[in-house]
Each structure stands twice: as structure tokens, then as C-alpha cells.
C-alpha positions in Angstrom: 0.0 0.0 0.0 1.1 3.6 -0.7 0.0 6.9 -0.3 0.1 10.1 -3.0 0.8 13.5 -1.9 -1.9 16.5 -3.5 -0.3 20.2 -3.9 -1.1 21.2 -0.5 0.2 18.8 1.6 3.6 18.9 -0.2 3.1 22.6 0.0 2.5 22.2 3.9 5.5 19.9 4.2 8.1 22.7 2.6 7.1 26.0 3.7 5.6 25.4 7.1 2.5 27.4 6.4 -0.3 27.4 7.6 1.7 26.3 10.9 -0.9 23.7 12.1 -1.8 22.3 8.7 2.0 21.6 8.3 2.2 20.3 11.8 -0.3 18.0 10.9 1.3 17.1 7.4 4.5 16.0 9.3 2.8 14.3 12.3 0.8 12.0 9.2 4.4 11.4 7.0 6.0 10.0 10.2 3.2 8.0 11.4 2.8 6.9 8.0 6.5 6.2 7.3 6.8 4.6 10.6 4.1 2.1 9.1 6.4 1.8 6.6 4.1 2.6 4.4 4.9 4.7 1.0 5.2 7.7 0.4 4.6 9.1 -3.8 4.6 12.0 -5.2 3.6 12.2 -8.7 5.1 14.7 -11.7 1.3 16.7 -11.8 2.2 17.7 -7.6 5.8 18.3 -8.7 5.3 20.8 -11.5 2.4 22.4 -9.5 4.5 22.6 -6.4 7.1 24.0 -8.7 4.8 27.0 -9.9 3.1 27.7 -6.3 6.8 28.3 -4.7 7.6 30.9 -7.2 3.8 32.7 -7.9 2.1 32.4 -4.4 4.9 31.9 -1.8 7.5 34.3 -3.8 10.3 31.2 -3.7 13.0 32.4 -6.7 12.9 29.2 -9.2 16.6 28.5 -8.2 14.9 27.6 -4.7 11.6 26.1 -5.8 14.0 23.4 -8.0 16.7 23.0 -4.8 13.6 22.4 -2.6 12.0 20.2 -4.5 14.9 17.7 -5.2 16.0 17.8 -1.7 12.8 16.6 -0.4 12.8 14.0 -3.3 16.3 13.3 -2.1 15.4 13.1 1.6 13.9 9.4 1.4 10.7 10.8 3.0 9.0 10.5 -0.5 9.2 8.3 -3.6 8.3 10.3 -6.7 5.7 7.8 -9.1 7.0 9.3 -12.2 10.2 11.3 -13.9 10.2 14.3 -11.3 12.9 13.1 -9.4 15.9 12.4 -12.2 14.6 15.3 -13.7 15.3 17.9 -10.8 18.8 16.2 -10.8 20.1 18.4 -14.1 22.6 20.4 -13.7 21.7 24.3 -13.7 18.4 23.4 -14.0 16.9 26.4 -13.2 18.6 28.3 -16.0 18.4 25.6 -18.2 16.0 26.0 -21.6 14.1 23.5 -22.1 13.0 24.0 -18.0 11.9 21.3 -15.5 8.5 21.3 -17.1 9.3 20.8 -19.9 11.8 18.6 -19.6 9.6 16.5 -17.6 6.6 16.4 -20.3 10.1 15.2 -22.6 11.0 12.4 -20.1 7.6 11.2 -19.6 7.4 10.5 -23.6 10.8 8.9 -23.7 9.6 6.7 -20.9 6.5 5.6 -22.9 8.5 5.2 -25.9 6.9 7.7 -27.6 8.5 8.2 -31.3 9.5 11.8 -30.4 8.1 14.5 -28.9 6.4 17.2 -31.3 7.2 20.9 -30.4 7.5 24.4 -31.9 10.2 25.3 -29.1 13.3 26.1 -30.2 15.0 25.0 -26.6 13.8 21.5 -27.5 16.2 20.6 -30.2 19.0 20.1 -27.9 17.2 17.1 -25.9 16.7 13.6 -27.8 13.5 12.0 -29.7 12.5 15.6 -30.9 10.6 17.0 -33.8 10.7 20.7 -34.3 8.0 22.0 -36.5 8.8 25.4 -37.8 6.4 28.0 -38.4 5.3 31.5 -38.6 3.5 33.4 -36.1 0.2 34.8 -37.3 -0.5 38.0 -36.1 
């Protein structure tokens, strides 16, 4: 048996806030781990973790990334899909294509998708890629 983290208990579990919804957060993961009972986190939480640091809790995306693959990292969670390997690239937060989309890119490559179909240009660096080119209409 496992359990899956939504947004706002991951949320809880890195900022602290609210104070007692994060108290209870970590009272339930270490009841829970002490049950030895699973802990997932799925790429859907990841990426909207990812965006809530930065746009509700002001967390530069430097941070939001570092925070992310440390709790990954910790052991208290198991991530259910690509999150994890993904947060481990270097200079991630500069890097173009971002964690996003680089997950969306490792999730395909996983599911042995032919290639992934894109019109952005910070794409045709990564593997299994097909760049359409086009025109913006204005």
C-alpha cells in the first residue's frame, strides 16, 4: 500500500504554512513512514508545487527546484514518475528546455513515444525531438 501526496500537503511539508496544517502534514508522514508505508509524489504535484513556490509563496525558481529535489532526495518521499531524475540536471533552473518541460520530454521517452512534437526552439537540444517550424500569425 502507498500513499500520494496532493499540492497542498507537499506545500504544507516545505514551507511550514499554515503552521498547524503543516504540523499536521509531518505528524501523518511519520506516522505513515513509521508504518512503513509509502510515500509518492507524482510529476502533476511536482510541477504544481514548482509553480506555487515561485507565484504564491514568492520562492525564486533556483529555490523552488533545490527544494523540490531535496525533499525527493530526503527518502521521505518516492516520486511515481520522472520528477525526481529530472530535478537532478545540472543548472536546472537556467536551463532552456525547463523542468517542465523537460519532464513532459522524459515522460514521452519513458512511454516510448517516437518523439516528442514541439515548436520550441529550446527543445532541439534534448533527444526524440521533432521541431516544426512556423510562422506566427498575427
Amino acid at each position: 500500500m502507498s500513499f500520494g501526496l496532493d499540492t497542498s500537503v507537499v506545500l504544507r511539508l516545505l514551507t511550514g504554512e499554515p503552521t498547524a496544517q503543516a504540523r499536521a502534514a509531518i505528524r501523518w508522514l511519520r506516522e505513515t513512514q513509521a508504518a512503513g508505508t509509502a510515500v509518492v509524489i507524482s510529476d502533476l504535484v511536482a510541477s504544481e508545487v514548482y509553480f506555487a513556490l515561485q507565484h504564491h509563496y514568492g520562492v525564486p525558481k533556483v529555490e523552488a527546484l533545490r527544494q523540490l529535489a531535496l525533499f525527493f532526495r530526503s527518502g521521505d518521499v518516492v516520486a511515481c514518475g520522472e520528477a525526481a531524475e529530472v530535478l537532478e540536471t545540472p543548472r536546472l533552473a537556467s536551463a532552456k528546455p525547463g523542468f517542465v518541460d523537460r519532464l513532459i520530454h522524459q515522460q514521452y521517452r519513458r512511454a516510448k513515444v517516437a518523439a516528442m512534437v514541439t515548436f520550441e526552439r529550446a527543445a532541439r537540444g534534448l533527444p526524440q525531438v521533432c521541431l516544426l517550424e512556423g510562422d506566427v500569425e498575427g
